[in-house]
VEXDOSE-300953 format. One record per atom (N, C-alpha, C, O): residue number from 1; residue in one letter; atom name; x, y, z. Coordinates in Angstrom, 2 decimals, decimal comma, always signed. Example, Ala and Ser with C-alpha at 12.3 -4.5 7.8 and 13.67 -1.06 7.14 Angstrom:
<nodes>
<node num="1" residu="A" atome="N" xx="+13,19" yy="-5,69" zz="+7,80"/>
<node num="1" residu="A" atome="CA" xx="+12,30" yy="-4,50" zz="+7,80"/>
<node num="1" residu="A" atome="C" xx="+13,20" yy="-3,30" zz="+7,80"/>
<node num="1" residu="A" atome="O" xx="+14,24" yy="-3,32" zz="+8,46"/>
<node num="2" residu="S" atome="N" xx="+12,85" yy="-2,25" zz="+7,08"/>
<node num="2" residu="S" atome="CA" xx="+13,67" yy="-1,06" zz="+7,14"/>
<node num="2" residu="S" atome="C" xx="+12,90" yy="+0,03" zz="+7,87"/>
<node num="2" residu="S" atome="O" xx="+13,41" yy="+1,14" zz="+8,04"/>
</nodes>
This chain:
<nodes>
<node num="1" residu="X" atome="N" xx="-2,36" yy="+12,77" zz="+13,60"/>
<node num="1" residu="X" atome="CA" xx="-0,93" yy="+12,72" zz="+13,86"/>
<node num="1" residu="X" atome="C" xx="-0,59" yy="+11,42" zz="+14,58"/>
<node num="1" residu="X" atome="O" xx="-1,09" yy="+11,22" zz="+15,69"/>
<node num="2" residu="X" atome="N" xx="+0,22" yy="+10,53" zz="+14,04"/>
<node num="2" residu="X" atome="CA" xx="+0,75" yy="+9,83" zz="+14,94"/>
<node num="2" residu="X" atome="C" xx="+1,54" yy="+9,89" zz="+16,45"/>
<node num="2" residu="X" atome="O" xx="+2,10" yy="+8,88" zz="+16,89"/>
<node num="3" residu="X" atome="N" xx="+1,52" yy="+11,17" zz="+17,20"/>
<node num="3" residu="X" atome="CA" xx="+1,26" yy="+11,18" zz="+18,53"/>
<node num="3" residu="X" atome="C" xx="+0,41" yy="+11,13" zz="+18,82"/>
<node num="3" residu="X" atome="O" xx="+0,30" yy="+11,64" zz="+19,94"/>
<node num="4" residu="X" atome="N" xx="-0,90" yy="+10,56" zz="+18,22"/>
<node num="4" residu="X" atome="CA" xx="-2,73" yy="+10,81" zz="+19,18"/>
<node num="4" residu="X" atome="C" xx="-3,49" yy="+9,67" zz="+18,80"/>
<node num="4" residu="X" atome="O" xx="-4,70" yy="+9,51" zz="+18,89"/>
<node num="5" residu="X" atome="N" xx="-2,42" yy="+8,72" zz="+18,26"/>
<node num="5" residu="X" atome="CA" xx="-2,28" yy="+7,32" zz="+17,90"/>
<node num="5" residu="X" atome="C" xx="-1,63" yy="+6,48" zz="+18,52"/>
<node num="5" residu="X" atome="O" xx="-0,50" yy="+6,72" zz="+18,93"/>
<node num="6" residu="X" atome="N" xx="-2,36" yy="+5,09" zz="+18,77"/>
<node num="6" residu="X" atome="CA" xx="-1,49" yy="+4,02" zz="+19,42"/>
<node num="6" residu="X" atome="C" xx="-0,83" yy="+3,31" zz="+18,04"/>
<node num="6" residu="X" atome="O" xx="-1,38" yy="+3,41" zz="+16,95"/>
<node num="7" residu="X" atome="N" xx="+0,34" yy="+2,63" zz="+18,23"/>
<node num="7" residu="X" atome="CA" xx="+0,86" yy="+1,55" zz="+17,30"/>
<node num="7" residu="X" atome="C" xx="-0,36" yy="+0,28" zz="+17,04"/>
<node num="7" residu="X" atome="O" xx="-0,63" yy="-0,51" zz="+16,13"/>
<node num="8" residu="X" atome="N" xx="-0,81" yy="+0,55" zz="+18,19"/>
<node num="8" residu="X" atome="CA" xx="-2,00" yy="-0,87" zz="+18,03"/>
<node num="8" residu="X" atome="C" xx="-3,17" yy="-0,17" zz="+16,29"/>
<node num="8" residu="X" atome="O" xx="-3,63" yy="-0,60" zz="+15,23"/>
<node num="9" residu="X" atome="N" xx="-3,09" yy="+1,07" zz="+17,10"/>
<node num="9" residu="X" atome="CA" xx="-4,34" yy="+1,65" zz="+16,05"/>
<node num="9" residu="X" atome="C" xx="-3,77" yy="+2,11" zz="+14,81"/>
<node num="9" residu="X" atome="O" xx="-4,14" yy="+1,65" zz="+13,73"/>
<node num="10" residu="X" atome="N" xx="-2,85" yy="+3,04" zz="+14,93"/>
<node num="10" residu="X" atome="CA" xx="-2,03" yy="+2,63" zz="+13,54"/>
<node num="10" residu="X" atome="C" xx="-2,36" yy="+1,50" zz="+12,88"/>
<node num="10" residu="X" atome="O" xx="-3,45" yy="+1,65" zz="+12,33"/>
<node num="11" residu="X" atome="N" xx="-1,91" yy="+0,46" zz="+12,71"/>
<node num="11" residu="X" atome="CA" xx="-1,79" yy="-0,80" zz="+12,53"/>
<node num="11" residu="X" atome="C" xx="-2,79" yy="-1,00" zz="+11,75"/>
<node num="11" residu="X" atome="O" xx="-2,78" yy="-1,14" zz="+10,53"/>
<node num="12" residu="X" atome="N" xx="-3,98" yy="-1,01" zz="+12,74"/>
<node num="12" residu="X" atome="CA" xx="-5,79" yy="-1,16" zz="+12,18"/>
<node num="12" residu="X" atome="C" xx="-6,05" yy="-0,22" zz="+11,39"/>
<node num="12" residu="X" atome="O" xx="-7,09" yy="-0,49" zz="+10,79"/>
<node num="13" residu="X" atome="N" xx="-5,66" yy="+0,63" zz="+11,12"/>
<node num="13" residu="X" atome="CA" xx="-5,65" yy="+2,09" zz="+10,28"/>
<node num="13" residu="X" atome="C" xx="-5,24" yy="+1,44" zz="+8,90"/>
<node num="13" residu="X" atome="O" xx="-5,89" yy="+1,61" zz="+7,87"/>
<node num="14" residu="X" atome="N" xx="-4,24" yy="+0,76" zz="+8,98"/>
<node num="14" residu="X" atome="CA" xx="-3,26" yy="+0,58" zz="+7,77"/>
<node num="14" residu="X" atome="C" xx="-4,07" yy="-0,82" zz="+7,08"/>
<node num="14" residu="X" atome="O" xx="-4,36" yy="-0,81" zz="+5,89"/>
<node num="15" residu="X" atome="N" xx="-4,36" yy="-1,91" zz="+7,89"/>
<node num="15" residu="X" atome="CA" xx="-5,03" yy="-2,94" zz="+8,30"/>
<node num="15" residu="X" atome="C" xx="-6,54" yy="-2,89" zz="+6,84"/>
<node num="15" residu="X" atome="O" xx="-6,70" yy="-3,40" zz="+5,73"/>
<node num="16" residu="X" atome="N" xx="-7,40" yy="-1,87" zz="+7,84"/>
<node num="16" residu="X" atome="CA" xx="-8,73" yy="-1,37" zz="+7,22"/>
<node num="16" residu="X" atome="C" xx="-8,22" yy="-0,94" zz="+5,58"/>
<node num="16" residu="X" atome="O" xx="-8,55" yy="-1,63" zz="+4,62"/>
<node num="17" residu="X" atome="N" xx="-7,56" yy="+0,03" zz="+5,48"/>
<node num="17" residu="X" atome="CA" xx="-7,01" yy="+0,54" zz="+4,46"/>
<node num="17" residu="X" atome="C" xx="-6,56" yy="-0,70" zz="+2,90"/>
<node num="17" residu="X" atome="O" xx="-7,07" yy="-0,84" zz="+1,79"/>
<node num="18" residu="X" atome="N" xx="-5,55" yy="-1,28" zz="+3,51"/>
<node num="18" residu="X" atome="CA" xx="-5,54" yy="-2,64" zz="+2,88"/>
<node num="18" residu="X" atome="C" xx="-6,58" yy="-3,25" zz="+2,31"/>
<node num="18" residu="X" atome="O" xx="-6,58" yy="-3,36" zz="+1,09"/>
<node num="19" residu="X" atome="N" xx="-7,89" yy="-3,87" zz="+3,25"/>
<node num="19" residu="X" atome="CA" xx="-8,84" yy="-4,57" zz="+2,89"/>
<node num="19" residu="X" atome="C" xx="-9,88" yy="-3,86" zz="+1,89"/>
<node num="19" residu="X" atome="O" xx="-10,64" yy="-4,48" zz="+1,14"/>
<node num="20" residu="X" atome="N" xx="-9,80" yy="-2,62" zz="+1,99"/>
<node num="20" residu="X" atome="CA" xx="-10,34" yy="-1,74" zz="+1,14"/>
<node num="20" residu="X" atome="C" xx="-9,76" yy="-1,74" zz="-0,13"/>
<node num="20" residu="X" atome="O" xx="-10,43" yy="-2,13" zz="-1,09"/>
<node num="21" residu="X" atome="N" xx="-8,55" yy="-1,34" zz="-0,31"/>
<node num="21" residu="X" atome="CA" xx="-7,87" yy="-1,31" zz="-1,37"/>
<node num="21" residu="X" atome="C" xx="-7,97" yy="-2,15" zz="-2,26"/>
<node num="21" residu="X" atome="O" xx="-8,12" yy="-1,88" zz="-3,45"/>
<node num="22" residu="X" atome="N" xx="-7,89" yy="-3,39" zz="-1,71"/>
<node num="22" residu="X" atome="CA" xx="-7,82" yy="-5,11" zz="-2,45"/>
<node num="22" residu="X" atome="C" xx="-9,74" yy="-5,24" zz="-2,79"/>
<node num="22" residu="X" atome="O" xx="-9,88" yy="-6,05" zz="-3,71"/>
<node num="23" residu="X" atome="N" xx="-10,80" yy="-4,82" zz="-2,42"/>
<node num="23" residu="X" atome="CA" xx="-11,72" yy="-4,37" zz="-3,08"/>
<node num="23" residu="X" atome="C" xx="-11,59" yy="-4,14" zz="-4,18"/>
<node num="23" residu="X" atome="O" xx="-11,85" yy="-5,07" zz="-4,94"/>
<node num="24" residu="X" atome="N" xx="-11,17" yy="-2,96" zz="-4,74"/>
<node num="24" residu="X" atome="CA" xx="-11,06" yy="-2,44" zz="-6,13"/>
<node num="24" residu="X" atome="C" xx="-9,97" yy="-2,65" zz="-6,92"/>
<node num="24" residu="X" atome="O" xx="-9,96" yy="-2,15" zz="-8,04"/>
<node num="25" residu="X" atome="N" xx="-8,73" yy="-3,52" zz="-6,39"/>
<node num="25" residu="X" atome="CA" xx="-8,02" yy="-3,05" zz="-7,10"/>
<node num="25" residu="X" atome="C" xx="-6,70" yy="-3,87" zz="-6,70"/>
<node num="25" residu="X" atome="O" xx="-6,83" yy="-4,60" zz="-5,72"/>
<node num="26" residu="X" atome="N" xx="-5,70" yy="-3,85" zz="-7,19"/>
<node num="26" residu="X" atome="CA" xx="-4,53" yy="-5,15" zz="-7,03"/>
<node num="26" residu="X" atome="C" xx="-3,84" yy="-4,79" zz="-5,47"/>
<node num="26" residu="X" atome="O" xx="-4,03" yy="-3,62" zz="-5,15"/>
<node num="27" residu="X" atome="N" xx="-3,35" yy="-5,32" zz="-4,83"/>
<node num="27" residu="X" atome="CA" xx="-2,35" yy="-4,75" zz="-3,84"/>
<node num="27" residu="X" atome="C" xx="-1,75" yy="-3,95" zz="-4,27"/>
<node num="27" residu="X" atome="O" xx="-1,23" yy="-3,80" zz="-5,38"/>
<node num="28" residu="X" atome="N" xx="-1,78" yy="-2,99" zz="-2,83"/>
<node num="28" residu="X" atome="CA" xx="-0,40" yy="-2,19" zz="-2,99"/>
<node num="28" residu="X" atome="C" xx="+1,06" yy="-2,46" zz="-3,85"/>
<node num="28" residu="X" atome="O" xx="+1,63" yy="-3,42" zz="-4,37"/>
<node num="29" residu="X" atome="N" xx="+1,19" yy="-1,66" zz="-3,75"/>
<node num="29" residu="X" atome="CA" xx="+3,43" yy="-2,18" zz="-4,34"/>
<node num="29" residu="X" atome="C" xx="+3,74" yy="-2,23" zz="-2,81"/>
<node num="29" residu="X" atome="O" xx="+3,23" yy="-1,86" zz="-1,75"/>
<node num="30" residu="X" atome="N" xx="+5,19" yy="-3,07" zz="-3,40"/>
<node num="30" residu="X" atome="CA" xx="+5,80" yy="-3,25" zz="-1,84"/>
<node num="30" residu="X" atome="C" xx="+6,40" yy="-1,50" zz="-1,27"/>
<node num="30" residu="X" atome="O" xx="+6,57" yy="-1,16" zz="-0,10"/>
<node num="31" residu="X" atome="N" xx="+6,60" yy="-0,75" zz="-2,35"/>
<node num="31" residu="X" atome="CA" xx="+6,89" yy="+0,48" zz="-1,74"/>
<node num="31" residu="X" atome="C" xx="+5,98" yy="+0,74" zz="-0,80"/>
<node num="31" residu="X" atome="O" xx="+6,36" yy="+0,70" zz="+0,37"/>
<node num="32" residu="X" atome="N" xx="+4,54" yy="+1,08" zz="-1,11"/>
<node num="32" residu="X" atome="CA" xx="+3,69" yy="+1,88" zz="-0,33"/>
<node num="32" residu="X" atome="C" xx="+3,20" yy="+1,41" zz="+0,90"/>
<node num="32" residu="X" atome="O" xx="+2,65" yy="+2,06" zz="+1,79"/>
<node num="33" residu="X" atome="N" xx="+3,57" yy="-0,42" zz="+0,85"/>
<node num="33" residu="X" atome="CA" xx="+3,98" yy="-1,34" zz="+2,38"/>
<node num="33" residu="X" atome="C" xx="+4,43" yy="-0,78" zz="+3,01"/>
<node num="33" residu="X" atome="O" xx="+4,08" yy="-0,37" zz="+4,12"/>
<node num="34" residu="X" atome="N" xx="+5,84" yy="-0,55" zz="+2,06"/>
<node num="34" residu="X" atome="CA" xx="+7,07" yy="-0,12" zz="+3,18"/>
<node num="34" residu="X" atome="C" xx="+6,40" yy="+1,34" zz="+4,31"/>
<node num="34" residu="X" atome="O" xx="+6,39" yy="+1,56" zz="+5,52"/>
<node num="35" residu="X" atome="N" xx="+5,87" yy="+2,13" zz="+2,90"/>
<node num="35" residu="X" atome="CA" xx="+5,83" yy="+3,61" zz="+3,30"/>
<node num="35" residu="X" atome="C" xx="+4,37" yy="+3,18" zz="+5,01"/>
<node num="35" residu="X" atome="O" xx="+4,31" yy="+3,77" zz="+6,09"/>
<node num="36" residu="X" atome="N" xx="+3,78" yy="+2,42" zz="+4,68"/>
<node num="36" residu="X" atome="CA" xx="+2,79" yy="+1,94" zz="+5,64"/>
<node num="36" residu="X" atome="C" xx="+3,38" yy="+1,31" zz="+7,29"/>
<node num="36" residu="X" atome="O" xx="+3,00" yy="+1,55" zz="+8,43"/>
<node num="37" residu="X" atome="N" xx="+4,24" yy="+0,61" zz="+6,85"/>
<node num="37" residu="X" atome="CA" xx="+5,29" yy="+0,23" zz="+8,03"/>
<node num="37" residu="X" atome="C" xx="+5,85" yy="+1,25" zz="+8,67"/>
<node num="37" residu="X" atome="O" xx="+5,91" yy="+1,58" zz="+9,85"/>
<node num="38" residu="X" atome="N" xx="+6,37" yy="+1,82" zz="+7,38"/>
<node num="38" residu="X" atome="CA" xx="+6,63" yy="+3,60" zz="+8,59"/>
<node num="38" residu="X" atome="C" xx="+5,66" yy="+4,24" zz="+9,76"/>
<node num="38" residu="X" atome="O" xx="+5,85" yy="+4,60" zz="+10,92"/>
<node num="39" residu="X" atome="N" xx="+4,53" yy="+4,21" zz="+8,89"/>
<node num="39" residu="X" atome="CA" xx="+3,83" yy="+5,38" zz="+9,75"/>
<node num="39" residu="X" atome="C" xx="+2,85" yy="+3,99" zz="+10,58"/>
<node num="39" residu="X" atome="O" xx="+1,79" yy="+4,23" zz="+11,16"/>
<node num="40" residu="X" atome="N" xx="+3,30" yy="+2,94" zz="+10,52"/>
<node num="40" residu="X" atome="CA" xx="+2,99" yy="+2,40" zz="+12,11"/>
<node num="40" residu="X" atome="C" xx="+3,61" yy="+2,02" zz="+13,25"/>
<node num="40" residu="X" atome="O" xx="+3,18" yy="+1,59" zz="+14,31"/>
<node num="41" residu="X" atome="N" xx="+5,25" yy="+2,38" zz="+12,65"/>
<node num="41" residu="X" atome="CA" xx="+6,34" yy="+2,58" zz="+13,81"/>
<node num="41" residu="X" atome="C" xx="+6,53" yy="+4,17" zz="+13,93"/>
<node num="41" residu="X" atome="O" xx="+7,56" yy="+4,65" zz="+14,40"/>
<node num="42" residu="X" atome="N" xx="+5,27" yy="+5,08" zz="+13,37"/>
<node num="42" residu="X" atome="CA" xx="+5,17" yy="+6,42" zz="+13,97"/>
<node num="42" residu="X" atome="C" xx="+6,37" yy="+7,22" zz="+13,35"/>
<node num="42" residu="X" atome="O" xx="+7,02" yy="+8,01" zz="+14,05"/>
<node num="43" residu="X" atome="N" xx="+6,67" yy="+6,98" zz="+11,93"/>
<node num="43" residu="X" atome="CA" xx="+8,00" yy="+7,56" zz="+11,61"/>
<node num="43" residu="X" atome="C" xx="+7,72" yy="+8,75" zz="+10,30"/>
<node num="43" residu="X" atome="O" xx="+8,38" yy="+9,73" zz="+9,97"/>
<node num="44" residu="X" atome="N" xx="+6,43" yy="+8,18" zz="+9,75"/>
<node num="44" residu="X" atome="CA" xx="+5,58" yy="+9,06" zz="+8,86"/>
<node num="44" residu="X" atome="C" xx="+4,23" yy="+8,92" zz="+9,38"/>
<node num="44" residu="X" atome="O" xx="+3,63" yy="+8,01" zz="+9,96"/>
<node num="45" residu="X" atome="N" xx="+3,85" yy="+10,39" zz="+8,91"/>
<node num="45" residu="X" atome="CA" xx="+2,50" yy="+10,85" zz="+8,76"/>
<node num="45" residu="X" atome="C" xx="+1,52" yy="+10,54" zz="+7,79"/>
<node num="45" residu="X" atome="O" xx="+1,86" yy="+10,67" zz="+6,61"/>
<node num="46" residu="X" atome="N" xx="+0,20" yy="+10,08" zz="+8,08"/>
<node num="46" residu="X" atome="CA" xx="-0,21" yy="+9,76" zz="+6,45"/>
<node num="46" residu="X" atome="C" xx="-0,40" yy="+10,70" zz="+5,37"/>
<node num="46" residu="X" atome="O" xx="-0,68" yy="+10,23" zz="+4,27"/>
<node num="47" residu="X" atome="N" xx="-0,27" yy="+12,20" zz="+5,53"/>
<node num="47" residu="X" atome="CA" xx="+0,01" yy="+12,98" zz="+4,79"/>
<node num="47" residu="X" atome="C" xx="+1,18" yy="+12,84" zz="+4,05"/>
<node num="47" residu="X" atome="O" xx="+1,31" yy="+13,17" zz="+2,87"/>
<node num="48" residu="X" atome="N" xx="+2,04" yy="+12,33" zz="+4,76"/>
<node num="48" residu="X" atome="CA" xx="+3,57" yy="+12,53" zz="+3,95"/>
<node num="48" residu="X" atome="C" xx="+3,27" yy="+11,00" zz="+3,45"/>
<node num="48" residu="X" atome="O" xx="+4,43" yy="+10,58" zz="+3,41"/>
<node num="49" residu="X" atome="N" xx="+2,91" yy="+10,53" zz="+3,28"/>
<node num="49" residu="X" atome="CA" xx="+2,80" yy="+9,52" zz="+2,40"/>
<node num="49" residu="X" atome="C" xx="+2,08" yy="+9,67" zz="+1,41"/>
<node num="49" residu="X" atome="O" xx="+2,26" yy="+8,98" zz="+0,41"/>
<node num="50" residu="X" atome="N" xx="+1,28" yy="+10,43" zz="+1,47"/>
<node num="50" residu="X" atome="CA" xx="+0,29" yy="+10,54" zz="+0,16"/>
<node num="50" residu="X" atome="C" xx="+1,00" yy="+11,49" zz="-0,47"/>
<node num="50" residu="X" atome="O" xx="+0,92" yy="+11,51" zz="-1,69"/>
<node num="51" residu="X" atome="N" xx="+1,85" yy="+12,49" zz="+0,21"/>
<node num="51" residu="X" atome="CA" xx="+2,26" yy="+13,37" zz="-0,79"/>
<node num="51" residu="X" atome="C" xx="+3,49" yy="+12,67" zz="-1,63"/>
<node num="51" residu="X" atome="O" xx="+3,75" yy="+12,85" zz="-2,82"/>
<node num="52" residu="X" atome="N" xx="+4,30" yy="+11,67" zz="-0,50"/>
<node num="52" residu="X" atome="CA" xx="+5,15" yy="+11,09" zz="-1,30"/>
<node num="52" residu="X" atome="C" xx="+4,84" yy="+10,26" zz="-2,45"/>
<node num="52" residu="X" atome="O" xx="+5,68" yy="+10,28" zz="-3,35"/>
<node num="53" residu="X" atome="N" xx="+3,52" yy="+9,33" zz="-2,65"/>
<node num="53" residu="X" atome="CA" xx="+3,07" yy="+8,49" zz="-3,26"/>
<node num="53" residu="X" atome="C" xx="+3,36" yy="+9,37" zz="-4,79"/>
<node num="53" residu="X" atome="O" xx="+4,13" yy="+9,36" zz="-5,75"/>
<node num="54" residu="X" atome="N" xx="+1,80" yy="+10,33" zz="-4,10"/>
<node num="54" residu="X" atome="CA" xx="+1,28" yy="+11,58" zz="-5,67"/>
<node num="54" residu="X" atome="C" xx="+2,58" yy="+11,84" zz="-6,42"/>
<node num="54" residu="X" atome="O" xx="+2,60" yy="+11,73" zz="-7,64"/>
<node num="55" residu="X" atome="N" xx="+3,78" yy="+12,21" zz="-5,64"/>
<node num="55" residu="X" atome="CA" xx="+4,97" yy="+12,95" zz="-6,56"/>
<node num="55" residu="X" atome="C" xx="+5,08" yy="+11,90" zz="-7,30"/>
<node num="55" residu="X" atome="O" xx="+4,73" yy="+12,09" zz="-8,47"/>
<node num="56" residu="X" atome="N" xx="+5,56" yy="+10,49" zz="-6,96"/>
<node num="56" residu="X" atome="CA" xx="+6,03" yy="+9,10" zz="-7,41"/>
<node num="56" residu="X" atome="C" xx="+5,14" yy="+9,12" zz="-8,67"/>
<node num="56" residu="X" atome="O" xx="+5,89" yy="+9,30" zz="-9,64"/>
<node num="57" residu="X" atome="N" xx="+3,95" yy="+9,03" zz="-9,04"/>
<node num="57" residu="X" atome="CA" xx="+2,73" yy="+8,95" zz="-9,86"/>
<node num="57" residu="X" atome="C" xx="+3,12" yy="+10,39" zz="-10,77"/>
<node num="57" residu="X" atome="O" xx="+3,20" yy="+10,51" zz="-11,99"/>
<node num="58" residu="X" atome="N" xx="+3,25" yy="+10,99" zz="-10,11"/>
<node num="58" residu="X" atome="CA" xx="+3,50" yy="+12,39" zz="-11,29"/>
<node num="58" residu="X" atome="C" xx="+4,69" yy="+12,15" zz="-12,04"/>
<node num="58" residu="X" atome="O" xx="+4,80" yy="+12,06" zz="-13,27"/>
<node num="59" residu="X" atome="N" xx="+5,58" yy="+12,05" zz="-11,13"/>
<node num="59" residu="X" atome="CA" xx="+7,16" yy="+11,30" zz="-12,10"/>
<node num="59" residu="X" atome="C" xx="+7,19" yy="+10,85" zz="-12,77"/>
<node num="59" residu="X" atome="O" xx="+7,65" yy="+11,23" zz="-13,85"/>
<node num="60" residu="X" atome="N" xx="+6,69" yy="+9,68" zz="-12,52"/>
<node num="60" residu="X" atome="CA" xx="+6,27" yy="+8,15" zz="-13,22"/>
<node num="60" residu="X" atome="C" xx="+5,66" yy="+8,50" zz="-14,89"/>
<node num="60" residu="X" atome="O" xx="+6,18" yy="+8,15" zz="-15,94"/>
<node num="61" residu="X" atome="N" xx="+4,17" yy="+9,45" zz="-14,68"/>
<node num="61" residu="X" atome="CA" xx="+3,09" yy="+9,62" zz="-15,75"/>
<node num="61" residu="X" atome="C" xx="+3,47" yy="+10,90" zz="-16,57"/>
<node num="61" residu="X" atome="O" xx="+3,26" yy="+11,07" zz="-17,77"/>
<node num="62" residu="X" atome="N" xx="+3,90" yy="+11,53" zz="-15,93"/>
<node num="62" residu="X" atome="CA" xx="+3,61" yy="+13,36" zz="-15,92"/>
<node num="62" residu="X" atome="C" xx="+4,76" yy="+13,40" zz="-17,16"/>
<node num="62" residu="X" atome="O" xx="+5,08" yy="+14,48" zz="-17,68"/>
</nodes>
C-alpha cells in the first residue's frame, strides 16, 4: 500500500520496474507513465493499475 511507502521508494519501485521492462521489451506507453506518476504521488495502488492496464488490453484485443 502506498501508506507503508515513502515517495522516495515509490519512485525506486517504479524506477526498477522501468529498467526491467526496457530489458524485454519497448517502453512503456505514455499512459502507463502517467498511471506510474500516480502511484508515486500515492494516488494509485499498484493493483489498481494493473487492473486498469488488463481492462485497457482486454478492450483493446478482446
Amino acid at each position: 500500500m502506498t501508506s507503508e511507502t515513502t515517495r522516495a521508494q515509490r519512485e525506486q519501485i517504479i524506477k526498477d520496474a522501468y529498467s526491467l521492462c526496457r530489458l524485454d521489451s519497448a517502453a512503456p506507453s505514455d499512459e502507463v507513465m502517467q498511471l506510474a506518476g500516480q502511484y508515486i504521488e500515492g494516488r494509485l495502488e499498484l493493483e489498481e493499475i494493473a487492473e486498469m492496464i488488463i481492462r485497457g488490453y482486454k478492450q483493446k484485443y478482446a
